[in-house]
N, C-alpha and C positions, 0 to 999 in steps of 0.2 A: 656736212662734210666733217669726217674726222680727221683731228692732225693731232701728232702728237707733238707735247710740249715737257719740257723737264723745267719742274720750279723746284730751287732747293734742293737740288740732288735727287729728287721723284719723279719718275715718268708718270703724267700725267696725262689721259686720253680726254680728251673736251670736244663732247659732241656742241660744236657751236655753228647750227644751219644756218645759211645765209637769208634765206626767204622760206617759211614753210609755205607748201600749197595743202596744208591738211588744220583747215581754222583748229580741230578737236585738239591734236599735236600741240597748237603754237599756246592754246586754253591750258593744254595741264604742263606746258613749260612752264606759264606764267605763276601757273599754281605751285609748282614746287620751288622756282626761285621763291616765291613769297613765305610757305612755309620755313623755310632755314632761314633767312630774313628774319622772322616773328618770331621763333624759339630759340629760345636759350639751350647754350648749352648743357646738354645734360652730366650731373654731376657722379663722375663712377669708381667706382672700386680700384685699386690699382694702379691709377692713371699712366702712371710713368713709364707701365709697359705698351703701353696704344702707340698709334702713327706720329711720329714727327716730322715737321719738314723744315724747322730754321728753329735756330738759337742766337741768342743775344744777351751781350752785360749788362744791368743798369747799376752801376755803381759797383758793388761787391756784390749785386743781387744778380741770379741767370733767369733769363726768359727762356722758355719753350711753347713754341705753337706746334698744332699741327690738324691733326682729322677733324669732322665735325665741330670743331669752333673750340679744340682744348687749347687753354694756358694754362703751363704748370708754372710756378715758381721755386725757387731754392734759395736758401741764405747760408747753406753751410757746403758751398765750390760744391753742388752738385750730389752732395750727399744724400740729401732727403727732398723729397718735392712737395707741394700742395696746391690744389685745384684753386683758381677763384673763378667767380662769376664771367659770364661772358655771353651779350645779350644778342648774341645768331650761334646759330649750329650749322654754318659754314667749312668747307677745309679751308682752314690758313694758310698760307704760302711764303710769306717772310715777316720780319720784324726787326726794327733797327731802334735806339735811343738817342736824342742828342747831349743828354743826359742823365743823370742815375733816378730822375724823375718823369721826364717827360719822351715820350715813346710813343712808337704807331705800326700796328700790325697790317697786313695786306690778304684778301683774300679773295677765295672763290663769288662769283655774282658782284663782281664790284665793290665790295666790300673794303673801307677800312676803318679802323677802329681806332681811339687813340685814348691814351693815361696820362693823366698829370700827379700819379703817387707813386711812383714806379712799378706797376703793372698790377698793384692792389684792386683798382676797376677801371674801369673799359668803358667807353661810350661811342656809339659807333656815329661816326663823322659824315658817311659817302657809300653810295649803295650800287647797283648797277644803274638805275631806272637814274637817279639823280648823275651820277656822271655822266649818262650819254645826254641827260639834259643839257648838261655844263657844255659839251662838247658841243653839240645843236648850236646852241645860240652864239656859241665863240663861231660858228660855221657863218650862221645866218650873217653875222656882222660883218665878218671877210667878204662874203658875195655879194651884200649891197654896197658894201665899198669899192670892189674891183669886179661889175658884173660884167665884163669882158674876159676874166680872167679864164682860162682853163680849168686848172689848176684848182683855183677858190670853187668852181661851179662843181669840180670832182668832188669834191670834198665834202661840199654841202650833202650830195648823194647817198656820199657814204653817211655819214652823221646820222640821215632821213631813215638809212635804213637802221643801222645800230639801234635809233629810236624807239622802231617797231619792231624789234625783235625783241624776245626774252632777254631781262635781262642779268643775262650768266654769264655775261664774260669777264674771264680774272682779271688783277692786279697780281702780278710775278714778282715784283721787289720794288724796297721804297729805300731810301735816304734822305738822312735829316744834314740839313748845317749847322741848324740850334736849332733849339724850343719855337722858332717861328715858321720856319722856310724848309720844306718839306717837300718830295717829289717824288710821286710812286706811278710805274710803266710795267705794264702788260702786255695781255694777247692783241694779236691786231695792230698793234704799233700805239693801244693806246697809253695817255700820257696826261697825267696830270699832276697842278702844283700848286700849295699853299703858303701866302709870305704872312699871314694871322695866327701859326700854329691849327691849321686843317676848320678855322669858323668858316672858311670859305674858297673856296677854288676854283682856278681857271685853267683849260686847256690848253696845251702845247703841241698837238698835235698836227697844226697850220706852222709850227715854228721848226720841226724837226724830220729835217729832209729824208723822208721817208715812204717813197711813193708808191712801194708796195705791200704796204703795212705789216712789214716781219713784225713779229713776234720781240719783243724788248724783252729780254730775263734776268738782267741783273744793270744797276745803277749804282756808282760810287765816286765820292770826292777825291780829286787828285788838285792837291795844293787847292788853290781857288777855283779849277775847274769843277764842270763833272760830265762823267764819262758814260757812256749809255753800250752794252753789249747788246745781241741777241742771237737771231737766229740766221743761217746762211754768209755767216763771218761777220756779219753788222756792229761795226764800231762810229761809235759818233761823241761831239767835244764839244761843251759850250764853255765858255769865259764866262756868261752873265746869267745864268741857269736858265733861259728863255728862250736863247736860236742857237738850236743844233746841227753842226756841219761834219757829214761825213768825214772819216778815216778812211785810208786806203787799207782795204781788207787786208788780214794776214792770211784767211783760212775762208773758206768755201762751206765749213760746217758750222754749227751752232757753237757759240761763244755764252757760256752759262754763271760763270760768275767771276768777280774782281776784288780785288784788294791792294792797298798800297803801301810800298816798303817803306823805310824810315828813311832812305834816299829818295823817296818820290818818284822811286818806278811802280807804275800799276802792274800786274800781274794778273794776267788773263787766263782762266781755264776752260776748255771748251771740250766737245765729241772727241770719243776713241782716245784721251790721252793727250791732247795737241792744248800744248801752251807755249803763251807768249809773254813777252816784258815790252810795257810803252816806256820808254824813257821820260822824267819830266821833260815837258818840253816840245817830245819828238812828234812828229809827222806820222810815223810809220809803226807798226809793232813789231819786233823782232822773236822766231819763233826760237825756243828752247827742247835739248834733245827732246825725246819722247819716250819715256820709262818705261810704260807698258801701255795696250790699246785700250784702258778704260776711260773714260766720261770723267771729268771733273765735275761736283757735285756742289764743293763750297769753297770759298778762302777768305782767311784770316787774319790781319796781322797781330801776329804778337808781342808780348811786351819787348822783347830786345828787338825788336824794327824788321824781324823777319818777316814770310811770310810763307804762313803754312797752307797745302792746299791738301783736299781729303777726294774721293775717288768714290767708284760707284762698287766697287768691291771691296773697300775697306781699305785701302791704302790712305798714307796719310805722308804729305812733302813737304817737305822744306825751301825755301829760295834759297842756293848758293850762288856762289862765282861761276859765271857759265850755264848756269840754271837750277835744278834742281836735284833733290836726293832725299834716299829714303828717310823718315824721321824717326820711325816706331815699327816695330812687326805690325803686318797687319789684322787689322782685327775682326775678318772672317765674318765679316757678315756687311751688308751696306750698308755708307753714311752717306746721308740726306746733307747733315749739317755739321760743325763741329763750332766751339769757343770755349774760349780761353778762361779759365775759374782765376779768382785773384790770389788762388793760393800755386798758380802757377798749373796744375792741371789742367787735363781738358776734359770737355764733354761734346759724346758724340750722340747723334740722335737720326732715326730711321723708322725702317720698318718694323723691328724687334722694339722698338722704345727707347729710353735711353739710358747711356753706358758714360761710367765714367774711367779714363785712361790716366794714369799716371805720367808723368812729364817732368822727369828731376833734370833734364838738359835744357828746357823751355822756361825762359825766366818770365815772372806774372806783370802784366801794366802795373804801372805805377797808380 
């Protein structure tokens, strides 16, 4: 069955079957998840103009991931880049830091990766075949515990199967608290979290009310909360990063990424152009005009407590009074991703590779 999925501002098609009846089929799944698994990134010419699909700061340094397992890095806001190592040739999908050291990339087959030098190298933490393990036995324990349960016995089901399937199902976005406690959600509704900085992990997917396993495409902290988007309007809220309870939808279409203002409204963008602002606090999301009918792709906040969101044609917004407005002409070609350079610039990154935009009205974090 194919669905399509947007990570990072990319439309993204995942043949992900539920059951093959063709053993030959499910043999060279298994085969090709393993080869990009076991190879390294290859190292090329160029790099900066290849696929991107997320960016991030670690300290005054930018990360770029994106196609077949590239990270670029940059020390000079974006000016110049260089490949490092990176031990699968997977597409990437996002990358967050909790600090200008410690970081964790998410990707295609399960995949995520993590650095303790600010993105200098890579060690990959969590794979497909090891997360639906994790998930399994978080399964198996729920159903001997409550084997009455509905619920628990679905669930085990699901789990049994994810098992024996290939395993290629992504990780869509991750956020960190700090260097320990870490949580990255994908396709499927899966969901996973680390409070050792990624030595080990346990599912949440028994914890986060979700019972027809949308698709999760974006995760972010608001104040001590955190916030879970995805697809079919899906908003969810924990207090303890553990048990997640629905939001009353705003919108019926897919909800793709989040960011939180310097007042602590999150700010939501989703299909065709439709955003929203959750108030700290609130219950509900409140929808904001609607500028044009494109896809939100990324957001971001920036250093003076705004927050900027970038569009599937290039458009690039700002949070005002009342909602939002233009921030920049736009810049004629798709962005996947954008962030903020600490010299107050930005950088955008796509299909073309990536671009950097000047920003004299956007002041730099501190």
């Amino acid at each position: 069955m194919n669905r399509l999925l947007q990570s990072s501002g990319l439309l993204l098609v995942l043949a992900l079957p539920l059951a093959s009846t063709c053993q030959a089929q499910a043999m060279l799944q298994q085969r090709a998840v393993g080869d990009v698994l076991q190879s390294p990134a290859m190292q090329i010419a160029h790099p900066q103009r290849a696929v991107f699909t997320a960016l991030a700061r670690a300290g005054e340094r930018l990360v770029a991931v994106g196609e077949r397992g590239l990270i670029l890095l940059s020390d000079d806001n974006g000016q110049h880049w260089r490949q490092v190592a990176v031990p699968v040739s997977v597409g990437l999908t996002a990358v967050a830091f909790a600090d200008a050291r410690n970081g964790w990339v998410t990707g295609h087959s399960g995949v995520v990766l993590a650095t303790r030098d600010g993105g200098e190298s890579w060690s990959l933490q969590l794979d497909g075949e090891r997360a639906a393990h994790v998930e399994l036995e978080d399964a198996r324990r729920a159903a001997q515990q409550a084997p009455d349960d509905e619920m628990a016995v679905t669930r085990l089901e699901t789990a049994e199967r994810i098992a024996g399937e290939a395993a290629d199902k992504p990780f869509l976005a991750v956020a960190a608290r700090d260097e320990r406690s870490v949580l990255v959600v994908g396709a499927y509704g899966l969901a996973l979290r680390s409070d050792d900085g990624g030595a080990s992990w346990h599912s949440l997917m028994g914890r986060i009310d979700n019972p027809d396993g949308l698709h999760l495409y974006a995760v972010a902290r608001q104040g001590e909360s955190w916030v879970l988007a995805g697809e079919q309007g899906y908003l969810a809220r924990s207090d303890d990063g553990e048990h997640f309870h629905p939001l009353p939808s705003p919108y019926h279409g897919s909800l793709f990424t989040l960011a939180t203002r310097a007042d602590g409204a999150l700010l939501i963008g989703g299909l065709k152009g439709n955003a929203f602002v959750l108030a700290a606090g609130a219950q509900q999301a409140e929808a904001l005009p609607t500028l044009a009918p494109v896809s939100f792709s990324d957001a971001i906040t920036l250093g003076d407590g705004r927050v900027l969101l970038s569009n599937q044609s290039g458009g690039l917004f700002t949070s005002a009074v009342g909602g939002l407005e233009p921030a920049f002409a736009a810049q004629r070609k798709p962005v996947a991703a954008v962030v903020q350079a600490a010299d107050g610039s930005l950088v955008t990154a796509g299909f073309t590779g990536l671009s950097r935009v000047a920003a004299p009205t956007v002041s730099a974090s501190e």
